[in-house]
C-alpha positions as CSV (number, residue, x, y, z in Angstrom):
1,X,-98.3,122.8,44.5
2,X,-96.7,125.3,47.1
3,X,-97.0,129.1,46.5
4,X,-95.2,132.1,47.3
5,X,-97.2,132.7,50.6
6,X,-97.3,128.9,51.5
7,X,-94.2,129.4,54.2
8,X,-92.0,126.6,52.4
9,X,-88.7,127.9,51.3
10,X,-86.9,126.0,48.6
11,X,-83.1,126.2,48.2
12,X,-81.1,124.9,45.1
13,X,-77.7,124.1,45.4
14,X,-75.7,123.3,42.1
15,X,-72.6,122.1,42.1
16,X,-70.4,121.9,39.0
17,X,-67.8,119.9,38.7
18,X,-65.2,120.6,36.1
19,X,-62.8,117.2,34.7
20,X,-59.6,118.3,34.0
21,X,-57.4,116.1,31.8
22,X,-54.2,115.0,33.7
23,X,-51.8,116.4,31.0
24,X,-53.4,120.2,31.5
25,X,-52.3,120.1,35.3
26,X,-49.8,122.2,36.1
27,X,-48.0,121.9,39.0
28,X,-46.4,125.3,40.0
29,X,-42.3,125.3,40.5
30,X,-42.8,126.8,44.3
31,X,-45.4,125.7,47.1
32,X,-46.5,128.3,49.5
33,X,-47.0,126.8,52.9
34,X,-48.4,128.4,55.8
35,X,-46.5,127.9,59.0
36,X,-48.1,129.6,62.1
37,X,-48.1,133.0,61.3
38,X,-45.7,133.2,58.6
39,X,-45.8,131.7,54.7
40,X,-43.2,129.9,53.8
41,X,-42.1,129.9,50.0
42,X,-40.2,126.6,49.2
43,X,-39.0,125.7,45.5
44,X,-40.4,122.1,44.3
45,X,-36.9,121.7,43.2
46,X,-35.2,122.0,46.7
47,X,-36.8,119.4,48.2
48,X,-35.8,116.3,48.5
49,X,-38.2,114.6,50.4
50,X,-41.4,114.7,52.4
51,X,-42.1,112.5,55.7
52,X,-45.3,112.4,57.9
53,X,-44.7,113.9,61.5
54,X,-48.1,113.3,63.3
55,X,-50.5,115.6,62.1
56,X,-47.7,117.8,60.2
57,X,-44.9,116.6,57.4
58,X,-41.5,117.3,57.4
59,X,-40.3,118.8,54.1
60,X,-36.6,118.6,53.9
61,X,-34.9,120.4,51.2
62,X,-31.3,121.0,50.6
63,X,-30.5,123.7,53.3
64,X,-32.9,122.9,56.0
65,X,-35.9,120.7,57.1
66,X,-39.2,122.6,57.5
67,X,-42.2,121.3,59.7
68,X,-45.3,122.4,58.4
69,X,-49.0,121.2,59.1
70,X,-50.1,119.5,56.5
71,X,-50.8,115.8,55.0
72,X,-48.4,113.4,53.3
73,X,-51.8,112.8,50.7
74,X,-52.1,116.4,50.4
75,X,-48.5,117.1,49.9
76,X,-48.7,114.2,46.7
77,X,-51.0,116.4,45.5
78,X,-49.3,119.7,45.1
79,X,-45.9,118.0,43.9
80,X,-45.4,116.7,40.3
81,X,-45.7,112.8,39.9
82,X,-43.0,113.2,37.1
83,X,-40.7,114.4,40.0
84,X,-41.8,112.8,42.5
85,X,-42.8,109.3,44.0
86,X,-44.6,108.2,47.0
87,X,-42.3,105.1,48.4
88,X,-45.1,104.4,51.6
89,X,-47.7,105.6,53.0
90,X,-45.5,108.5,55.0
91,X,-43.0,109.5,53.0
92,X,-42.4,110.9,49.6
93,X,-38.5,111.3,47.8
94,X,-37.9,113.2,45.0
95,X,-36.6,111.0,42.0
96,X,-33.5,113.5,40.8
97,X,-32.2,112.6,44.8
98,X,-32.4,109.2,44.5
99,X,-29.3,107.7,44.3
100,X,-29.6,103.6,44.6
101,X,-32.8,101.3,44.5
102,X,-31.8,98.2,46.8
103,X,-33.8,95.2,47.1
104,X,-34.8,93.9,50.8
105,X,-36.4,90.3,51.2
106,X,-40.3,90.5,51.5
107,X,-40.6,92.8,48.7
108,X,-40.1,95.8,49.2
109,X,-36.8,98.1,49.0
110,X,-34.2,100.6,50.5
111,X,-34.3,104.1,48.7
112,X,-31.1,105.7,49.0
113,X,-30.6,109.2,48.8
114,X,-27.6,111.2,47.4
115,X,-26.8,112.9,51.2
116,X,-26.9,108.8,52.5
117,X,-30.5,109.1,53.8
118,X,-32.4,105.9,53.6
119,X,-35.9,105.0,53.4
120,X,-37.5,102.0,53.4
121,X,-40.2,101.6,50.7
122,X,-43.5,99.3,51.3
123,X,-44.8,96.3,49.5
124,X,-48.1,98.3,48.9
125,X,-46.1,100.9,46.4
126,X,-44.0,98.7,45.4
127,X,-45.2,98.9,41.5
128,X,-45.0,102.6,42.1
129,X,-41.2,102.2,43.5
130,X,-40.5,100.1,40.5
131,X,-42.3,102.1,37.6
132,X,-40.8,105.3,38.8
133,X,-37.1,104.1,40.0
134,X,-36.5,100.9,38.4
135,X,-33.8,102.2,36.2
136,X,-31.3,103.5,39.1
137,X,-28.5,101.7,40.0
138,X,-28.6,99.5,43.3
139,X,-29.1,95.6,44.1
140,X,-32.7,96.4,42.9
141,X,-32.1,96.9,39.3
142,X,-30.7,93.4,38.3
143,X,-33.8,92.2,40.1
144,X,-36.1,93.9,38.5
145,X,-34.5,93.0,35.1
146,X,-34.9,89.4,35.7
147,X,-38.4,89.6,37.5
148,X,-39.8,91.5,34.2
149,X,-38.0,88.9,31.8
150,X,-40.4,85.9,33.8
151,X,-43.0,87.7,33.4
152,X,-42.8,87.8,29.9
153,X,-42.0,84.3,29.7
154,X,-45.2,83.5,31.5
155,X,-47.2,85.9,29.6
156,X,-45.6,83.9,26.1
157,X,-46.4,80.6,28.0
158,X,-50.4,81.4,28.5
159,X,-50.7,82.2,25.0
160,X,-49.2,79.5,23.6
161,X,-52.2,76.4,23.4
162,X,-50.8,73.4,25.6
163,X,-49.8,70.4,23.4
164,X,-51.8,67.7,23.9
165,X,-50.7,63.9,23.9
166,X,-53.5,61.0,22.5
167,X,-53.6,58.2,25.9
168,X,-51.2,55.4,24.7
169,X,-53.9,52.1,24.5
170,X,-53.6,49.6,27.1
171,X,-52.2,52.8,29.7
172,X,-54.5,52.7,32.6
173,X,-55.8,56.5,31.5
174,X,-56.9,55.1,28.4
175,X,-59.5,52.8,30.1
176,X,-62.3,53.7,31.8
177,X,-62.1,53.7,35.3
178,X,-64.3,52.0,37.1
179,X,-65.3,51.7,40.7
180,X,-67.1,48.7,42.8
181,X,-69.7,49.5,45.6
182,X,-68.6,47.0,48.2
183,X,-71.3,46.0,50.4
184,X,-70.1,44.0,54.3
């Protein structure tokens, strides 16, 4: 046992960590960004979408494009998922802008923004793309339409049980195969 005048000190650290349900986030209507010695005040509802530059992200909104230092991941953070989707890894597009969803071979797909920008989306958030998107107009939506309408085929196939057909008699798979060791 260790006393006061033993010369050991002891330091607790506690940490508490608070769980927050998703639907209690609020996400505020304006992000204050810090941009060398200024902060810059920027609406979530003037931007239209977010692109990595290096170790900063370009915000452009719908007067002017702002270069701030910051990450794409922390910029998903701050912005509303309802609003917002992330297309790949560096770029963000806010969904009111989006103005067609076109399908590209491989997978993945060309967002197209009302002012004609577009950005091509990866396969890795591709569910994301579709989930968020998939109802805008473009090459992508008939795609989608008929990609969802196999899958519930194949999802009705698995759970139906396989017929099963009795071996006709006298069919070789009704017999018992059987094999000879040849020896020279």
């Amino acid at each position: 046992m260790l006393g006061v005048g033993s010369g050991v000190r002891s330091l607790a650290v506690v940490r508490l960590a608070v769980v927050v349900p998703s639907e209690m986030l609020q996400y505020p209507p304006r992000l204050f960004l810090r941009d060398g010695q200024r902060v810059l005040c920027v609406p979530t509802g003037d931007i239209v979408w977010v692109e990595a530059a290096g170790n900063y992200v370009q915000i452009h909104t719908l007067r002017k494009t702002l270069l701030v230092r910051h990450t794409v991941k922390a910029m998903q953070e701050k912005l509303d998922p309802d609003h917002f989707v992330r297309v790949r890894p560096s770029a963000i597009v806010a969904k009111a802008s989006v103005a067609e969803l076109n399908a590209r071979h491989g997978g993945d797909y060309t967002v197209v923004l009302l002012g004609g920008t577009q950005i091509r989306s990866s396969r890795g958030y591709r569910e994301h793309v579709e989930n968020a998107l998939g109802h805008v107009a473009g090459t992508a939506h008939a795609m989608l339409v008929a990609r969802r309408r196999r899958r519930a085929v194949r999802a009705s196939d698995t759970m139906q049980p396989a017929a099963t057909t009795a071996p006709v008699p006298g069919s070789p798979r009704s017999e018992p195969a059987t094999c000879a060791l040849l020896t020279a």
